[in-house]
Each structure stands twice: as structure tokens, then as C-alpha cells.
C-alpha positions as a Markdown table, in Angstrom:
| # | Residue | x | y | z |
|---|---|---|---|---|
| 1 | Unk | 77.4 | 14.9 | -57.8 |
| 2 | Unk | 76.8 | 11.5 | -55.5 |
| 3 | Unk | 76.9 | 14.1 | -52.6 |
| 4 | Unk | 73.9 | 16.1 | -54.1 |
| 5 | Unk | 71.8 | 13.4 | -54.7 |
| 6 | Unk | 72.2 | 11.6 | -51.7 |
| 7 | Unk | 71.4 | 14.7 | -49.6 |
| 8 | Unk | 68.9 | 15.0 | -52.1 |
| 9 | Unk | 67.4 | 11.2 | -50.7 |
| 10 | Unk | 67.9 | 12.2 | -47.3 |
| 11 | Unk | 65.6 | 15.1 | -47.3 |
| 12 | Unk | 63.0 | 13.3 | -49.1 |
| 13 | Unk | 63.0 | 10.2 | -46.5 |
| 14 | Unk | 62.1 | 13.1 | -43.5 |
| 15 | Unk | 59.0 | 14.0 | -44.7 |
| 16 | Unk | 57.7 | 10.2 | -44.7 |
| 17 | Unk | 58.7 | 9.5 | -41.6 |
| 18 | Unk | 56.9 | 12.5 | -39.9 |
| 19 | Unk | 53.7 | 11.2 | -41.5 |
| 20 | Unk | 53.7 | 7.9 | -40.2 |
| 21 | Unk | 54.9 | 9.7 | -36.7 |
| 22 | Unk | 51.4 | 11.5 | -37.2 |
| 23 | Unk | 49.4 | 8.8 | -38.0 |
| 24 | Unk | 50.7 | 6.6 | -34.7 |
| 25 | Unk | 49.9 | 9.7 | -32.8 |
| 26 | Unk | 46.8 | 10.4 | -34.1 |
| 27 | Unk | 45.5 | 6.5 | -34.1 |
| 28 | Unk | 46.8 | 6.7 | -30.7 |
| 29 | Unk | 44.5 | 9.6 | -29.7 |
| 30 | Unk | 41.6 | 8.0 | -31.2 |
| 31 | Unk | 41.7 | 5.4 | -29.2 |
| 32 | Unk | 41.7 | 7.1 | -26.1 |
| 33 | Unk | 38.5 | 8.7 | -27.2 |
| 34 | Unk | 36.6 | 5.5 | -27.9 |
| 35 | Unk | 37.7 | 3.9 | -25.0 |
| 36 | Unk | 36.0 | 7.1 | -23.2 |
| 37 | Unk | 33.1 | 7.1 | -24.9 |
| 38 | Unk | 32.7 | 3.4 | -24.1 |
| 39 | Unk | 33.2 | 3.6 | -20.9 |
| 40 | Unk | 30.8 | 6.9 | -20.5 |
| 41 | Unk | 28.2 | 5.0 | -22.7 |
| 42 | Unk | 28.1 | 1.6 | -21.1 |
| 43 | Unk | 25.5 | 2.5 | -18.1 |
| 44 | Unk | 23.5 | 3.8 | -20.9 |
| 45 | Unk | 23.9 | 1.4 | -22.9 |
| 46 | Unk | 22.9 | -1.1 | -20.1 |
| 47 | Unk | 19.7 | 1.0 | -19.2 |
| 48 | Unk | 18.7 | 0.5 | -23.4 |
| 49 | Unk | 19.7 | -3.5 | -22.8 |
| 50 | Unk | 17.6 | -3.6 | -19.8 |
| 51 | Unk | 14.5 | -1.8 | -21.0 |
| 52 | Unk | 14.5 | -3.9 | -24.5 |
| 53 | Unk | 14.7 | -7.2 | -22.1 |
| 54 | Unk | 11.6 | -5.6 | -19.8 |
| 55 | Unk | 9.5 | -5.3 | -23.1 |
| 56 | Unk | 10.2 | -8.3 | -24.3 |
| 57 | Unk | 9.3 | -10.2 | -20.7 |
| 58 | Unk | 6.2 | -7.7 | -20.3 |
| 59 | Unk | 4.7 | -10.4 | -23.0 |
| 60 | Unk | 5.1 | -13.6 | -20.9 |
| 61 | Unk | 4.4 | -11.7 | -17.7 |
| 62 | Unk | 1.0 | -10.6 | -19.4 |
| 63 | Unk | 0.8 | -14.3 | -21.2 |
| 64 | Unk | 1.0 | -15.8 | -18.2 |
| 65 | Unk | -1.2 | -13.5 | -16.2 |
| 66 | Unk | -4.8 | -14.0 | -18.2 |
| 67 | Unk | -3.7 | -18.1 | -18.8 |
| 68 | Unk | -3.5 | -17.9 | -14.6 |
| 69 | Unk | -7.3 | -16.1 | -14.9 |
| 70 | Unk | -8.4 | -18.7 | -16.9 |
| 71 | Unk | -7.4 | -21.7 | -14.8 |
| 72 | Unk | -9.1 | -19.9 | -11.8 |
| 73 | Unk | -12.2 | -19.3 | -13.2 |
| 74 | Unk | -12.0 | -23.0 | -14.5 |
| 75 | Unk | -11.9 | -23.8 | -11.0 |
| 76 | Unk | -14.8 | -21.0 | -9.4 |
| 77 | Unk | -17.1 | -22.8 | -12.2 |
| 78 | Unk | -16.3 | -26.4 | -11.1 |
| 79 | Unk | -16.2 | -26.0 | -7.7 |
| 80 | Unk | -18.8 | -23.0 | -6.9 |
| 81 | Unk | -16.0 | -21.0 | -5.9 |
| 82 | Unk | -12.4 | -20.8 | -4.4 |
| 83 | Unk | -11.2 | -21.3 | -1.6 |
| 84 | Unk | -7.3 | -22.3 | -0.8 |
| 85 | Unk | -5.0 | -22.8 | -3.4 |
| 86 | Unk | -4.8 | -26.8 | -2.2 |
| 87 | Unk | -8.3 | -27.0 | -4.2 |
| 88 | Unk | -6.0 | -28.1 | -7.1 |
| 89 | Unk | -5.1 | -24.5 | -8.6 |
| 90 | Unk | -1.6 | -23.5 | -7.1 |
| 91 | Unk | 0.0 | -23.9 | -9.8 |
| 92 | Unk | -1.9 | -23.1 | -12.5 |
| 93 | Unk | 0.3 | -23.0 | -15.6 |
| 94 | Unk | 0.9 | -26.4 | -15.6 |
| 95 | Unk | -2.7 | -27.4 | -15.0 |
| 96 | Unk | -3.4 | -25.0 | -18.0 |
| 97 | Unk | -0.5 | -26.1 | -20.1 |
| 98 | Unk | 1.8 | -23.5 | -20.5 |
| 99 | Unk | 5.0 | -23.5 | -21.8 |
| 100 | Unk | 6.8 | -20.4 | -21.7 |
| 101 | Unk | 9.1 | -19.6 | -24.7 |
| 102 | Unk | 12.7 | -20.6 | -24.5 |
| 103 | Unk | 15.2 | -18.8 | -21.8 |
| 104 | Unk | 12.4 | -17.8 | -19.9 |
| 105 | Unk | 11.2 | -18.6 | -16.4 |
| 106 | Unk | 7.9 | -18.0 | -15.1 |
| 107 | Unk | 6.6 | -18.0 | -11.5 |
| 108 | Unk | 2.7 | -17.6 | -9.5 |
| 109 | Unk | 2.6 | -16.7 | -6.3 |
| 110 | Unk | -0.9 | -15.6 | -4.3 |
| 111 | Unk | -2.2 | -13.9 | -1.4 |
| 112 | Unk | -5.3 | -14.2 | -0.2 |
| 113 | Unk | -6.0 | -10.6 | 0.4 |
| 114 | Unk | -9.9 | -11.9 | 2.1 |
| 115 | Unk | -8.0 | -13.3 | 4.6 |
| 116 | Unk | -8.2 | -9.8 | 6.5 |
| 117 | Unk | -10.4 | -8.3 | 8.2 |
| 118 | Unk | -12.1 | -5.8 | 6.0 |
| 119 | Unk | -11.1 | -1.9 | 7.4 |
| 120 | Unk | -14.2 | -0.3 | 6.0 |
| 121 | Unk | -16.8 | -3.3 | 7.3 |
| 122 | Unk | -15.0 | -3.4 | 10.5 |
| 123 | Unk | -16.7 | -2.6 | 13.8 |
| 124 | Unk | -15.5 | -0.6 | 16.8 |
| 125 | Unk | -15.4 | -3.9 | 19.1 |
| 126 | Unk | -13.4 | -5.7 | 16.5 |
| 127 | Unk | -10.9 | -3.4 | 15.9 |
| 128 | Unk | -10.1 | -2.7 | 19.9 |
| 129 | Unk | -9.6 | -6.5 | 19.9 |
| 130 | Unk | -7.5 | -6.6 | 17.5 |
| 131 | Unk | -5.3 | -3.5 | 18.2 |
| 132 | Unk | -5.0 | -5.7 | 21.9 |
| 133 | Unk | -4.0 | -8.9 | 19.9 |
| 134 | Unk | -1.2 | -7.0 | 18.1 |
| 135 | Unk | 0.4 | -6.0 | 21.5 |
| 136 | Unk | -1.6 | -2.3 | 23.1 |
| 137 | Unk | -2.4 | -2.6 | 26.0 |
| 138 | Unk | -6.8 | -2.5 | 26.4 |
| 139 | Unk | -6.7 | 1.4 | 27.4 |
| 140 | Unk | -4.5 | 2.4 | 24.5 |
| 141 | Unk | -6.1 | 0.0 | 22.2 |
| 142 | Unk | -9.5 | 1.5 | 23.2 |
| 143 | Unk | -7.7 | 5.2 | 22.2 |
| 144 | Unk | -6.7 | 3.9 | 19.2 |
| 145 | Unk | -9.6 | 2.8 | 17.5 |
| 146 | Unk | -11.8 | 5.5 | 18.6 |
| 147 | Unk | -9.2 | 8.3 | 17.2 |
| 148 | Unk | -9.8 | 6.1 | 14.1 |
| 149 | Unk | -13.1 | 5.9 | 13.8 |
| 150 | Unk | -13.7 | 9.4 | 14.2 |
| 151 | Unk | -11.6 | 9.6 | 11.4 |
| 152 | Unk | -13.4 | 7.1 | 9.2 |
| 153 | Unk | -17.1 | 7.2 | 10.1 |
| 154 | Unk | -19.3 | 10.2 | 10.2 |
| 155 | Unk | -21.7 | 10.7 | 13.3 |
| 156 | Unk | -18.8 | 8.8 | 15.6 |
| 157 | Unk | -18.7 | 10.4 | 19.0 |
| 158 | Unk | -15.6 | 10.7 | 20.3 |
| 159 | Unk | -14.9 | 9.4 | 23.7 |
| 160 | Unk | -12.3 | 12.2 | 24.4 |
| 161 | Unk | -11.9 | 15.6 | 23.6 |
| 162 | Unk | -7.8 | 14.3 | 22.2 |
| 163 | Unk | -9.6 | 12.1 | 19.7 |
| 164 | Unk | -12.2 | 14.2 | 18.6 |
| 165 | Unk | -12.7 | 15.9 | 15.2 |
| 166 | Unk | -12.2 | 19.3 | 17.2 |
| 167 | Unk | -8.3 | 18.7 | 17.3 |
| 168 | Unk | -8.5 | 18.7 | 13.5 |
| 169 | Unk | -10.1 | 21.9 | 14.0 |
| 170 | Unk | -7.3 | 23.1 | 15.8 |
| 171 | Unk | -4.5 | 22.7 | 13.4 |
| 172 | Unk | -2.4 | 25.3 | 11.6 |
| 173 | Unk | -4.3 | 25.1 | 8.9 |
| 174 | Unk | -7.6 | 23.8 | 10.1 |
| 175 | Unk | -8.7 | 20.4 | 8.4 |
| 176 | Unk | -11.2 | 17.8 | 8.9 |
| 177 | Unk | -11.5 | 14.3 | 9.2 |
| 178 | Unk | -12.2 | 12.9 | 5.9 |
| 179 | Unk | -15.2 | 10.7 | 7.0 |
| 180 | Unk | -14.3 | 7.4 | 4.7 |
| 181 | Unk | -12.3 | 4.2 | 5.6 |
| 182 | Unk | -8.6 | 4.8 | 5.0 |
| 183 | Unk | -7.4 | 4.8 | 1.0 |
| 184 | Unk | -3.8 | 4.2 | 1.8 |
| 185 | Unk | -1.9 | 3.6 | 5.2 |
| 186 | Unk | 0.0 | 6.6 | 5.4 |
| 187 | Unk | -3.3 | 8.4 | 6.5 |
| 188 | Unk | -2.3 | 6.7 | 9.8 |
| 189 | Unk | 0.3 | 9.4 | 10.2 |
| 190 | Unk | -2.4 | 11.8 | 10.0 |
| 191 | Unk | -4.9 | 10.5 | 12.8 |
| 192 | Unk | -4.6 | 12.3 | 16.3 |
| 193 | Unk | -3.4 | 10.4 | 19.2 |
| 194 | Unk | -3.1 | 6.9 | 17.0 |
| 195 | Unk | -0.2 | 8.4 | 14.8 |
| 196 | Unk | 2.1 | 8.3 | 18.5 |
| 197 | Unk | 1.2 | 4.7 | 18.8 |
| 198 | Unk | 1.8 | 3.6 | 15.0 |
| 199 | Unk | 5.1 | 5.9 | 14.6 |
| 200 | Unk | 7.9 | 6.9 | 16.7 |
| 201 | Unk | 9.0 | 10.1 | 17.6 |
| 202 | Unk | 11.3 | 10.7 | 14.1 |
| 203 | Unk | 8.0 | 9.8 | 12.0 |
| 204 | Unk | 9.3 | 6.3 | 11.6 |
| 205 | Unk | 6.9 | 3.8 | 11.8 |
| 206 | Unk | 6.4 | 0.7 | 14.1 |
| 207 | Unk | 5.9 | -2.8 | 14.1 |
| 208 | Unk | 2.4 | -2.0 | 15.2 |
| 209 | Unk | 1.8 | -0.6 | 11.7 |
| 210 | Unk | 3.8 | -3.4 | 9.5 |
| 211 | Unk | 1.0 | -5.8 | 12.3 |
| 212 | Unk | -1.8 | -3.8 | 11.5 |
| 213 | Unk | -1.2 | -3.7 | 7.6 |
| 214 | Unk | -0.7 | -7.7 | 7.6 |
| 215 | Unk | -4.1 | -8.2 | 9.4 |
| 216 | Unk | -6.6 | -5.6 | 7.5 |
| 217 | Unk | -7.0 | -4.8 | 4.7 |
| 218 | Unk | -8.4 | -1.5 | 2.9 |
| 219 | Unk | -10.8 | -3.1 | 0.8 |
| 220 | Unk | -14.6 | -4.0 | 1.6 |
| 221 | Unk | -15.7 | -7.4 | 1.2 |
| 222 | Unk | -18.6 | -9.1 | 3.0 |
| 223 | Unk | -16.2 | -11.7 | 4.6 |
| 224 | Unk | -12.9 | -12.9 | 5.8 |
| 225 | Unk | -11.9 | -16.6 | 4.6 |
| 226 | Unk | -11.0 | -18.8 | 7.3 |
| 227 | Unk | -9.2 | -20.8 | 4.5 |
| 228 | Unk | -6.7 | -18.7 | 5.0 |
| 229 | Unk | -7.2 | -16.5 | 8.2 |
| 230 | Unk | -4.4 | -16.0 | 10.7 |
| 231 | Unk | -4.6 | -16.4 | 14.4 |
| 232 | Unk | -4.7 | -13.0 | 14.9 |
| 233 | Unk | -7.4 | -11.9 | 12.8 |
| 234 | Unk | -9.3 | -14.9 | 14.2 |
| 235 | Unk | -8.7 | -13.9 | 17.7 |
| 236 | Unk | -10.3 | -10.0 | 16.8 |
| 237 | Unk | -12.9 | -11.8 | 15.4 |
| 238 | Unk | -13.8 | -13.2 | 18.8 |
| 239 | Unk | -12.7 | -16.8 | 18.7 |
| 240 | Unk | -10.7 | -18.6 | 21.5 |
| 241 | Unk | -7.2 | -19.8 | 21.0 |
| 242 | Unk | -8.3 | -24.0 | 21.1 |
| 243 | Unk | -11.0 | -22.9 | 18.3 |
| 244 | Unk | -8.1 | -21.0 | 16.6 |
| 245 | Unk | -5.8 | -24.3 | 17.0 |
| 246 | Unk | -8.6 | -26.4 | 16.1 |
| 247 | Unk | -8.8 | -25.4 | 12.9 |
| 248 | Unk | -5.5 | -24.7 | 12.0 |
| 249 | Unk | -4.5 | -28.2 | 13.0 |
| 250 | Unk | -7.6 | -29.4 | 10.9 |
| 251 | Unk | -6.5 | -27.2 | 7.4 |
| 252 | Unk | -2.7 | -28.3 | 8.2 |
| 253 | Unk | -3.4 | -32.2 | 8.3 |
| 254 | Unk | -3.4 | -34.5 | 5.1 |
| 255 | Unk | -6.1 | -36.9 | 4.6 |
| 256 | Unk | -4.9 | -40.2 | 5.0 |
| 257 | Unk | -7.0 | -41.1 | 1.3 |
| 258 | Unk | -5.8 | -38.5 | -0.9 |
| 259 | Unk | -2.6 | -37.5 | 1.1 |
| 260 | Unk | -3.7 | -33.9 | 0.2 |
| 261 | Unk | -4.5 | -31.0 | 3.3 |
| 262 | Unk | -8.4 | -30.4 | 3.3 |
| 263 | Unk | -10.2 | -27.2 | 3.2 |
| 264 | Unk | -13.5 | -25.8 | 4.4 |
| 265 | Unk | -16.3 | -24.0 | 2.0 |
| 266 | Unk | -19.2 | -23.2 | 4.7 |
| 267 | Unk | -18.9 | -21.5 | 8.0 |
| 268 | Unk | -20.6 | -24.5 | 9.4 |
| 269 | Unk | -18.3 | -26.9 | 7.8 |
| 270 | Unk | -15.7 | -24.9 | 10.6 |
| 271 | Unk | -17.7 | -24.9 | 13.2 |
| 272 | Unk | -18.2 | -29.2 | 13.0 |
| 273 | Unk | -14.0 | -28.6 | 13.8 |
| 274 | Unk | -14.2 | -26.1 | 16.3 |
| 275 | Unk | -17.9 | -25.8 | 17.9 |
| 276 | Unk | -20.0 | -22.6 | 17.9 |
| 277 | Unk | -17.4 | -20.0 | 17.0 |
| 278 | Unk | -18.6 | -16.5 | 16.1 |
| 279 | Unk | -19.1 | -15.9 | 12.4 |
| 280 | Unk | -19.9 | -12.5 | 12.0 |
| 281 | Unk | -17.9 | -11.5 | 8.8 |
| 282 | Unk | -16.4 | -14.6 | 8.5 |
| 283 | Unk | -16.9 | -17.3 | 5.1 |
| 284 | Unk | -14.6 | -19.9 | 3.3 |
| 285 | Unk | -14.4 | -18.4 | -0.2 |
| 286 | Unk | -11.3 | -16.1 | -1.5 |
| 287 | Unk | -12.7 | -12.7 | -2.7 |
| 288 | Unk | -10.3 | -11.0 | -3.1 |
| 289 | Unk | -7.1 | -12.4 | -4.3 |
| 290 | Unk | -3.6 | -10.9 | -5.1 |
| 291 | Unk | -1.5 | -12.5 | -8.2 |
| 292 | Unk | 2.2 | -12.0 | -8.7 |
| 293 | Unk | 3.7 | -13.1 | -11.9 |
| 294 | Unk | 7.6 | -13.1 | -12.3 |
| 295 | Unk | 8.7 | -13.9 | -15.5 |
| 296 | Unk | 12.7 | -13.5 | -15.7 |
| 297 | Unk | 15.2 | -14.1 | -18.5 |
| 298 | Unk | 18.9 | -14.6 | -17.7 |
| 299 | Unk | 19.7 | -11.1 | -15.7 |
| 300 | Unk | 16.3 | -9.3 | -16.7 |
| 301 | Unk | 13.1 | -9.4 | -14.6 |
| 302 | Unk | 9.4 | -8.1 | -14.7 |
| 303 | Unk | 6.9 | -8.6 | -12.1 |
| 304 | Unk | 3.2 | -8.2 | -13.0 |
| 305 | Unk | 1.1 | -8.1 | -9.3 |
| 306 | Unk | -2.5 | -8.3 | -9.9 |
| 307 | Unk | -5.3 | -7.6 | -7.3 |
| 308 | Unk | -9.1 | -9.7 | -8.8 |
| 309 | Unk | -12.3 | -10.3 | -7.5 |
| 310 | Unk | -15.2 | -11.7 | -9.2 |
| 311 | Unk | -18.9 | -10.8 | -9.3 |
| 312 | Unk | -18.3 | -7.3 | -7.7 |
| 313 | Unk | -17.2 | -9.1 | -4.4 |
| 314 | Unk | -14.9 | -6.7 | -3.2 |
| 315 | Unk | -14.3 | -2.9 | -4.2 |
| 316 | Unk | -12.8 | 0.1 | -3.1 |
| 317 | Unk | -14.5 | 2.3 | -0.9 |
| 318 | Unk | -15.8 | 5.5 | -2.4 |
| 319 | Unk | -15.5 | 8.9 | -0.8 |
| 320 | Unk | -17.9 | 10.3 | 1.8 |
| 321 | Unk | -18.0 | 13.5 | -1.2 |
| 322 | Unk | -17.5 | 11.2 | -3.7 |
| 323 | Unk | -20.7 | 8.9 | -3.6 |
| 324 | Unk | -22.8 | 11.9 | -2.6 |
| 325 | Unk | -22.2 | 13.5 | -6.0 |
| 326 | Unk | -23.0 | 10.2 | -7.3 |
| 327 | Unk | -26.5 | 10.5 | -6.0 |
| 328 | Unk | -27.2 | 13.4 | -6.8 |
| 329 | Unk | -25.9 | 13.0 | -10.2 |
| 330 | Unk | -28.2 | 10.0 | -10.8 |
| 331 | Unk | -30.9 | 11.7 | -9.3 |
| 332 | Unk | -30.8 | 14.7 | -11.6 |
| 333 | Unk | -30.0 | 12.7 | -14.7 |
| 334 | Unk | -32.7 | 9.9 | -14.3 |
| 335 | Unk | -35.3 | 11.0 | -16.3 |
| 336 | Unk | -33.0 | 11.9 | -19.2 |
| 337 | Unk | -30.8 | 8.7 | -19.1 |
| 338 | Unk | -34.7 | 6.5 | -19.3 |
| 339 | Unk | -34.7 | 7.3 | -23.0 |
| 340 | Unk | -31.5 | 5.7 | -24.6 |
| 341 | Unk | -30.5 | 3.3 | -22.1 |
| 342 | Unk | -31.5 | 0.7 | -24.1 |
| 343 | Unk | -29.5 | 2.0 | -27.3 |
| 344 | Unk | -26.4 | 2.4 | -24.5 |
| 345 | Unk | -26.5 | -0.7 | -22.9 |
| 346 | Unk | -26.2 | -2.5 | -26.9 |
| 347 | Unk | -23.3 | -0.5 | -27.3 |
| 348 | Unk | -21.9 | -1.8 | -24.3 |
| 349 | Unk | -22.5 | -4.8 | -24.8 |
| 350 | Unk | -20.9 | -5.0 | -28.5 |
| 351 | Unk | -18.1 | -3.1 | -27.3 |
| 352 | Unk | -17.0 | -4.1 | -24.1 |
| 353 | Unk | -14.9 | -7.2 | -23.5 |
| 354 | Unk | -16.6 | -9.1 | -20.5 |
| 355 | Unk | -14.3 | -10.9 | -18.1 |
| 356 | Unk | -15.6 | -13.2 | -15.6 |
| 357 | Unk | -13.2 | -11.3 | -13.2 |
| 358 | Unk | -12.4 | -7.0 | -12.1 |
| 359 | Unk | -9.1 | -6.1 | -11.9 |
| 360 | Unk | -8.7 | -3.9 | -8.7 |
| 361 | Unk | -5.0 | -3.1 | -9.3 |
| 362 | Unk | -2.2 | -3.7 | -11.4 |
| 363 | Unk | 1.5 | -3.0 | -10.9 |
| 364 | Unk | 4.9 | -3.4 | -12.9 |
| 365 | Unk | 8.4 | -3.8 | -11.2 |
| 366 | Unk | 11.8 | -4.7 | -13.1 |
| 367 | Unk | 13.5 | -6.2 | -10.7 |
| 368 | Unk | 17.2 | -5.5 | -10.1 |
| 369 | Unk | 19.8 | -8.4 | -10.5 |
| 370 | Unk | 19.8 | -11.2 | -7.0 |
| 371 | Unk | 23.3 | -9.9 | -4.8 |
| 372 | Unk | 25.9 | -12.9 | -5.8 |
| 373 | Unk | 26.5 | -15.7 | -3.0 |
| 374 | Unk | 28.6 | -14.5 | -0.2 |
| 375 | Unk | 31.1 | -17.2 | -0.9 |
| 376 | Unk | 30.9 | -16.3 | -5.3 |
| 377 | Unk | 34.5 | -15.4 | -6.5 |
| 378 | Unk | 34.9 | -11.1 | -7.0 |
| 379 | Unk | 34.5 | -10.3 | -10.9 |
């Protein structure tokens, strides 16, 4: 009787053992799977992270951004205008005030984008000179700029039958010059006889082009700031290297009262430093000015770049096709615009938020994380 029921006990322990058995395995096999999905969902996870932390930052870029607006238009009214950032206004967000929220870093930095020479005012002389200045010699540089300006002024005549519009003509398929200053800097690429100069033979381009971008610049203005002018630009311009050094050694100089570098707001304000230079094109105020703010929290960054002018000082050039339609359109619609331009121009003005400046462009970049230290310990 003891034998049956201890048989009887051994049976029934069996089955509870193979569930625990089953459990282990199956706990087992469940954690494999959620350590895979971890691991497969992590970069996701981290794109999610990162684009919540861009949002958030795309607030004190912004923040930053108009209080930076503000300061400098504190300044144009003051002053008359600007001029170099040593006017007082390089860094603006502590002569505003502003305290960015805690965690988070934020950085101004300018570029005085009217301290180039102006592509669409530039003349043929001007731009030989300064294709010479950045290194051709004065029979390619003389190749280059008139394959360039057949390319961006109508009626040009072309001093050669290899710059001419008739090469265009020649293509597989046949094109045209587009008649207009250049809208981006790739159209170099496209421009007979200066595209061998500006790229090599792989299509890569040169350190002519990177020189070329850093001393024009696509937008019209009426003039160049000597504020902020380089050599080079200086030099196409028609002034000599000791009227070149003059000045630079004048702007780089403290004055022994203030301890602070000086700057110049009339042409003839320059020329007491460096005697009768040329002016043509050339002024002291910025009009046209490029503002980057970074704003960066721990391991997430945004960068806002701004380009501003004020008072319609600078603007992109129109198409050749472009501002003819505009004429004609105007011309056609005159009479019938006359009778509620009055009741449109009240709409406008109730509206429209003014600002005393015009945004020209504006760009977002999340920048990646900085590459650790070369000497930083491997995680």
C-alpha cells in the first residue's frame, strides 16, 4: 500500500517540475526578444530623442534670433546705421539682456555679406581685376569674365567666337544663356570656357571657385563696406596695396582713449587714411548682413542662419523673363488696380506685421554631436 502511494507522489511531482522547466525557458526566450528589439529600436529611438531636443531648441534659436534684430536696429537708429560689429553690437544678447533658459547655450556670429563685391552691379573691368587678384593670369582672366558676362548681361558682345552665346547654340540640346546675374554658383559649371578654369577635369571644383565665392557675392547692393572689405576685393576695386594697408592698419589699431579699434562711416572718412582711393561702389555701412544663431543643449544642436537688410538695401536679382512679365503685368493691370488701392493698402496695413528689417534667407541645421578629443578614453 506505501508502495502505491508513493509511486502515486512520484508521478505527481513530474508534472510540476516540467512547468517550471517551461516557464525558465520561456522567460528565457523572452528575453532574447526584448534585448532585440532594444537593440533594433535604439537608432530610432535616438532619431525621436533627437528631433524632440531640435523642437524644443528651435524656440531659443528663434528667441534669440528677433532679440539679436532688435539690438541691431537699436543700434541703425542710434547711430544712422551699421557698420562693424566694434560699434558696440557684437554681442548683442548681453547688451539686450537675455538669459537663455537653463541647460542651454546660445551663440551670434556675423558676416558681413556687403563686404563683397556685388556680382550683379559688377562691371567688366572689375571683375578681370579681380579674377587676376585671385591668381589667372591677365589673358585667362580677361576669358573669364567675358564668357561670364555673356552669360549674365544681354547685348554683351563677345570677344571670341569660344565665349559667345553661339556655343550655347551648339549644344546637344541647344540652350541659351540665361541673361541675369548668377542665382547660385553652380551655374559656373555651366559657363563655356570659365567652367575649365573654375573645375577640373573630374567636375571638381577649384580653389579659384571657393576664392571667387569668398569675394562676391550674388546679391545687388549699391556698395561694398570697407568696414569690412578684404584685400582682395579692395585690390579689384582699383586700390593700391599701401591704400589697402593703410586702412587695414587704421580699422586694426585701438584708440589709445577708449582702448577700442575705430571704424569708418563715410567714404571720405577712408580716404583722410589712405588719400584719393577710388570709390566707385564702395561705402562704410553693412547692407547686407548674415546672422547665425547656435543654440545647443547637452548633445542637441540647432542652427538658425539668417541673411537681413534693411530699407530694401539689398535684394535678389530678378530674372531677365521674370521682371519682363512684371511690366507687362503692371502695365495691363494699372488702370484696374487705380480703384481699390486705397481699400488694399488698409488691409495691408492692418494685417501685415512691419519689421524694420527683410529677411533674404533663412536656414535650419541640427548639428551632429563635436568628434571626442583625440586623447578622450574609448566608450
Amino acid at each position: 500500500m506505501k508502495r502505491h502511494r508513493f509511486i502515486s507522489c512520484l508521478f505527481a511531482v513530474r508534472p510540476r517540475g516540467s512547468v517550471v522547466v517551461v516557464v525558465l525557458v520561456t522567460l528565457l526566450f523572452a528575453s532574447l526578444l526584448l534585448t532585440r528589439l532594444i537593440e533594433t529600436s535604439s537608432t530610432d529611438l535616438l532619431i525621436a530623442m533627437r528631433v524632440a531636443d531640435r523642437d524644443r531648441l528651435r524656440a531659443d534659436a528663434y528667441g534669440a534670433m528677433e532679440t539679436t534684430l532688435a539690438a541691431l536696429v537699436d543700434f541703425r537708429t542710434i547711430d544712422g546705421g551699421l557698420y562693424a560689429p566694434v560699434q558696440g553690437w557684437g554681442d548683442p544678447l548681453t547688451y539686450a539682456g537675455y538669459t537663455p533658459r537653463e541647460g542651454v547655450t546660445v551663440a551670434v556670429a556675423f558676416e558681413d555679406e556687403s563686404a563683397k563685391l556685388s556680382l550683379p552691379r559688377i562691371n567688366l573691368d572689375t571683375l578681370n581685376t579681380l579674377l587676376v587678384q585671385l591668381g589667372l593670369s591677365v589673358p585667362d582672366a580677361a576669358r573669364v569674365a567675358d564668357a561670364m558676362f555673356v552669360w549674365m548681361r544681354t547685348g554683351h558682345i563677345a570677344a571670341e567666337t569660344a565665349t559667345s552665346a553661339t556655343v550655347y547654340e551648339r549644344q546637344d540640346p541647344p540652350s541659351q544663356p540665361p541673361y541675369r546675374s548668377l542665382r547660385s554658383f553652380d551655374e559656373v559649371a555651366d559657363i563655356a570656357v570659365a567652367k575649365d578654369f573654375f573645375y577640373d577635369a573630374d567636375g571638381q571644383p577649384k580653389q579659384l571657385l571657393a576664392d571667387f565665392i569668398a569675394a562676391v557675392s550674388l546679391y545687388q547692393f549699391n556698395s561694398t563696406n570697407l568696414n569690412s572689405a578684404n584685400p582682395t576685393v579692395l585690390a579689384a576695386t582699383g586700390w593700391d596695396t599701401t591704400q589697402t594697408g593703410s586702412l587695414q592698419k587704421y580699422l586694426a589699431t585701438p584708440v589709445s582713449a577708449t582702448k577700442t579699434r575705430p571704424y569708418i562711416r563715410t567714404l571720405a572718412e577712408a580716404r583722410r587714411q589712405v588719400g584719393n582711393a577710388p570709390g566707385r561702389n564702395l561705402g562704410a555701412q553693412i547692407q547686407l548682413l548674415r546672422i547665425t544663431v547656435t543654440a545647443r543643449q547637452g548633445a542637441a544642436q540647432l542652427k538658425v542662419s539668417t541673411l537681413v537688410t534693411w530699407a530694401g538695401q539689398a535684394a535678389f536679382p530678378a530674372s531677365l523673363a521674370a521682371t519682363a512679365a512684371s511690366a507687362a503685368g503692371a502695365t495691363n493691370q494699372r488702370t484696374t488696380a487705380s480703384n481699390n488701392t486705397q481699400a488694399q493698402t488698409a488691409a495691408a496695413n492692418s494685417n501685415t506685421l512691419r519689421y524694420p528689417y527683410t529677411v533674404l534667407e533663412l536656414s535650419e541645421t541640427s548639428l551632429p554631436d563635436p568628434p571626442p578629443p583625440p586623447d578622450a578614453p574609448a566608450a
